[in-house]
C-alpha positions in Angstrom: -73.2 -10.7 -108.4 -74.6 -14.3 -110.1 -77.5 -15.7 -107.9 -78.8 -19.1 -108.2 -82.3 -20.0 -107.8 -84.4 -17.9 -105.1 -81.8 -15.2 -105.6 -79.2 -16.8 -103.0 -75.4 -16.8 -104.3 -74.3 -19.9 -106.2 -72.2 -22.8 -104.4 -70.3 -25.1 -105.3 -68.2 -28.3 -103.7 -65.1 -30.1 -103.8 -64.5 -33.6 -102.0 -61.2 -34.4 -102.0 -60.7 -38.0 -103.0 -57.4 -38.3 -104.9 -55.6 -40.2 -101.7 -54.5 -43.7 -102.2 -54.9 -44.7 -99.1 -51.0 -45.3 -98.4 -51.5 -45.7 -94.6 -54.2 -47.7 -94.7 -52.2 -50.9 -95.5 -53.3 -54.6 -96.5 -57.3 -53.9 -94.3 -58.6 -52.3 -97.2 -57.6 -55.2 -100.2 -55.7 -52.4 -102.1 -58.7 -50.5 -102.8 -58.3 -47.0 -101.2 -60.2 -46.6 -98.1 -63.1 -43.7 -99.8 -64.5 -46.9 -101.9 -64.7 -49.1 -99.0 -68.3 -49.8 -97.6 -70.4 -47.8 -95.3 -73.3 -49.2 -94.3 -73.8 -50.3 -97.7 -72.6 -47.2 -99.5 -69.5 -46.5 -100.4 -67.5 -44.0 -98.2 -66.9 -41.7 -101.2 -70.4 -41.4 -102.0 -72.2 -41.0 -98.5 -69.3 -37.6 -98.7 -70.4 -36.6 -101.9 -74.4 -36.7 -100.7 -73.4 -34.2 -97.5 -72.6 -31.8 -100.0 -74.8 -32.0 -102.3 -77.8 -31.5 -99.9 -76.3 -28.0 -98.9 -78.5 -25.0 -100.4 -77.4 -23.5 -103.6 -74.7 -26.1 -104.1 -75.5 -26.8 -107.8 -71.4 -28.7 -109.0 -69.7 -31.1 -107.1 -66.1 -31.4 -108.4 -64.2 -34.3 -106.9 -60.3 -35.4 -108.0 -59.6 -39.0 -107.8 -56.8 -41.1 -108.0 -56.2 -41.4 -111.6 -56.0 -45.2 -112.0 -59.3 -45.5 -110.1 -61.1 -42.9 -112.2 -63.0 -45.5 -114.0 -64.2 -47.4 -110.6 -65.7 -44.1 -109.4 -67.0 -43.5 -112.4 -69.4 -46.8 -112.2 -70.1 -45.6 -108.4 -71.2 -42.5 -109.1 -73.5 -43.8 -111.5 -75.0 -46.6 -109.5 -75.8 -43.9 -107.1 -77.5 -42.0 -109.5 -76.7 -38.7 -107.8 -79.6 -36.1 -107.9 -76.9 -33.2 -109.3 -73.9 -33.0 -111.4 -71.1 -34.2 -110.0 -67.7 -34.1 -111.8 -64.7 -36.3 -111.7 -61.0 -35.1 -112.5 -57.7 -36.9 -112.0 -55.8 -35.6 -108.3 -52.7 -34.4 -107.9 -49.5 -35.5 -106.5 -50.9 -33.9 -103.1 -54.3 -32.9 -101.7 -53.3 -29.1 -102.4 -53.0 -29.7 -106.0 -56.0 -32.0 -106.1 -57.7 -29.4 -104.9 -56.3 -26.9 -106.7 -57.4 -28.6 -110.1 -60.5 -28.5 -108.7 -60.8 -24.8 -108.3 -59.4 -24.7 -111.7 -62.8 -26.9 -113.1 -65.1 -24.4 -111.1 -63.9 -21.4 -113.1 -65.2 -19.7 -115.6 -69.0 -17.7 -116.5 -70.6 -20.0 -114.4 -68.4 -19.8 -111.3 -69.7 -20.0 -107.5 -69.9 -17.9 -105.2 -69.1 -19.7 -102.5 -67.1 -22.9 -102.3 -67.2 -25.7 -99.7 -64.6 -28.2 -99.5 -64.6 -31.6 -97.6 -62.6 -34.5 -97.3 -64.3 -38.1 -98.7 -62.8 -39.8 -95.9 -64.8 -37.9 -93.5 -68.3 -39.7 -94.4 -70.1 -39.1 -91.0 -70.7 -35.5 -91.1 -73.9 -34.1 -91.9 -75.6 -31.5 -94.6 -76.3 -29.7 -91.5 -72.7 -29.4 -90.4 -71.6 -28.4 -94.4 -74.3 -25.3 -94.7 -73.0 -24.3 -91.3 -69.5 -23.5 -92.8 -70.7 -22.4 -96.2 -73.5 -19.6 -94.4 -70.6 -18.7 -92.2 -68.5 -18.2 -95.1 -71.1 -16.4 -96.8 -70.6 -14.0 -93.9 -66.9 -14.0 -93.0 -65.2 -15.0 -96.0 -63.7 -18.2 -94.5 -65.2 -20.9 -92.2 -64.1 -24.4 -90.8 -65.3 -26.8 -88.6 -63.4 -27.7 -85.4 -63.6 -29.1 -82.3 -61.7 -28.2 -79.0 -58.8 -30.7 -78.4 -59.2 -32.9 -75.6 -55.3 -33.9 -75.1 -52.5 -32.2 -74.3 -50.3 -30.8 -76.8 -46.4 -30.8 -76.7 -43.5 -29.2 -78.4 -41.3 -32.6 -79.4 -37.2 -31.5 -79.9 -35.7 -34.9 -81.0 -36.6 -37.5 -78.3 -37.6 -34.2 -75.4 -40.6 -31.9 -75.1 -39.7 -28.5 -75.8 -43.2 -27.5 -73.9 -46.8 -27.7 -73.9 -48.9 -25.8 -75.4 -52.4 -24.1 -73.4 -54.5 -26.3 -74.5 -57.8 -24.1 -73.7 -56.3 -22.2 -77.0 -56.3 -25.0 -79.7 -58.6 -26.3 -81.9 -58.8 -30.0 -83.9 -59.4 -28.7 -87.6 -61.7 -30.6 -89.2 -63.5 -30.4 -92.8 -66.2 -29.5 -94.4 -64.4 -26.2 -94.3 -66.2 -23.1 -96.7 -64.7 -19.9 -98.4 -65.7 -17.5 -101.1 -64.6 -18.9 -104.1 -62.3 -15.7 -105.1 -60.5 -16.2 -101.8 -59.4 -19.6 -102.1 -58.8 -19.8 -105.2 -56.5 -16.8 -104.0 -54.8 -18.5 -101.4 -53.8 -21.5 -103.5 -52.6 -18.9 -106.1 -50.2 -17.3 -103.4 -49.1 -20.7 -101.5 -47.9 -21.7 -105.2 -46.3 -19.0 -106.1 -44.1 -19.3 -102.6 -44.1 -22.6 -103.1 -46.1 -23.9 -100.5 -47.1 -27.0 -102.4 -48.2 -29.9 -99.5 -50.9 -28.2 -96.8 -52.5 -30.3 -95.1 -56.2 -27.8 -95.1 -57.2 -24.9 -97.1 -57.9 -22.8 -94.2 -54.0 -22.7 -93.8 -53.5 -21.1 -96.8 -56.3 -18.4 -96.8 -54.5 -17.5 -93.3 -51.1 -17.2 -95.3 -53.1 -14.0 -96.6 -53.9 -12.6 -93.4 -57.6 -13.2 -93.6 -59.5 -14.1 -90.6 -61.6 -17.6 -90.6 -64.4 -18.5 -88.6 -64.6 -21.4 -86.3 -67.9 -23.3 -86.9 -68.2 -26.3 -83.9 -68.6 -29.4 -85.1 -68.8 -33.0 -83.3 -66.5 -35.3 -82.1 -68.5 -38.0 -84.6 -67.0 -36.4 -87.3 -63.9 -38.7 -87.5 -61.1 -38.8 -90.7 -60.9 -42.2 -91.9 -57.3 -43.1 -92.0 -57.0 -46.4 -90.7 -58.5 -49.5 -90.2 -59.2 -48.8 -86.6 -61.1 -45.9 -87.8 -63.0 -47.3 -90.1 -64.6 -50.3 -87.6 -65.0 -46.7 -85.2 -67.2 -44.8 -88.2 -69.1 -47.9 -89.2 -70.5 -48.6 -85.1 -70.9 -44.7 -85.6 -73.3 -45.0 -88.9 -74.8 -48.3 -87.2 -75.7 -46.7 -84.0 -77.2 -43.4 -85.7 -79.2 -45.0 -87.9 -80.2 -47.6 -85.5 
């Protein structure tokens, strides 16, 4: 098996940036919403960083929207970045962004392990990433989540159909972890059924019948997908770095 430095297995991440941003509307100026501002950073990059702090994690692949390729380009270099980070065109979905991303991993040098989080969710920590990628190391498949809080119904046109227990179900979050054979697996079989527009990878390495673990994560750890959500994760950043 390849080691890295120390003789711990070889990881590698993907951040998921290829969304435009299409129900964001007019708030973000037409720029999509992971190159808007964090507390002075843009969203993209403070995602990028969570990875890159994990141990072993020594390739960061990250699909874009093509026609704003060149813009992250110039970000990622005005960040100057402590690893190699590399940027690919996305796909028509987040499955085959991500999926081109796996592609770019492979090869001699391929990880081990692979963690995989979305840009848009710039408040979780390097903490909450080696989580999932040590319980991946261990169970093949990890992702965060967090218990939901509402109650969940059945919708049949305009009734509910019924409601579901809710001490049973989980908000799925990202950064979600897996060995790298495993996912890149999953997305192999989802497109040769032609599953081409999940929402998560866990979905798909459950497609297989393999288990995946349940790391906890925080409610903090918001998805940016609207302006609302945006002013939310920037009192977030302001009151934890206050």
């Amino acid at each position: 098996m390849k080691t890295g430095n120390g003789g711990s297995e070889r990881a590698a991440a993907i951040v998921a940036a290829a969304g435009t941003g299409a129900r964001f509307g007019a708030a973000s100026g037409g720029s999509p919403k992971q190159f808007l501002d964090l507390g002075g950073e843009p969203i993209l990059i403070r995602s990028i960083r969570v990875v890159l702090a994990c141990r072993g994690v020594e390739l960061v692949a990250c699909p874009v929207p093509a026609d704003w390729r060149a813009h992250a380009e110039e970000l990622v270099a005005a960040a100057r970045l402590p690893a190699r980070v590399v940027l690919l065109d996305g796909g028509a979905t987040r499955q085959e962004s991500v999926a081109r991303s796996l592609e770019a991993l492979a090869g001699p040098d391929e990880p081990d392990l692979v963690v995989i989080h979305d840009a848009v969710r710039p408040l979780a920590t390097a903490e909450l990433a080696q989580a999932a990628l040590d319980a991946a190391r261990q169970h093949g498949a990890a992702v965060v989540a967090t218990p939901s809080v509402d109650t969940i119904a059945v919708r049949s046109g305009e009734r509910i159909e019924a409601v579901l227990e809710r001490s049973t179900l989980l908000n799925i979050q990202t950064p979600q972890a897996f060995r790298y054979r495993l996912i890149c697996e999953a997305h192999a079989r989802a497109a040769a059924d032609g599953v081409a527009d999940a929402s998560d990878d866990a979905t798909l390495v459950l497609r297989l019948g393999h288990r995946v673990a349940v790391v906890p994560g925080p409610a903090t750890n918001i998805k940016i997908t609207s302006s609302v959500d945006l002013e939310l994760a920037r009192l977030l950043f302001a009151g934890a770095t206050s």
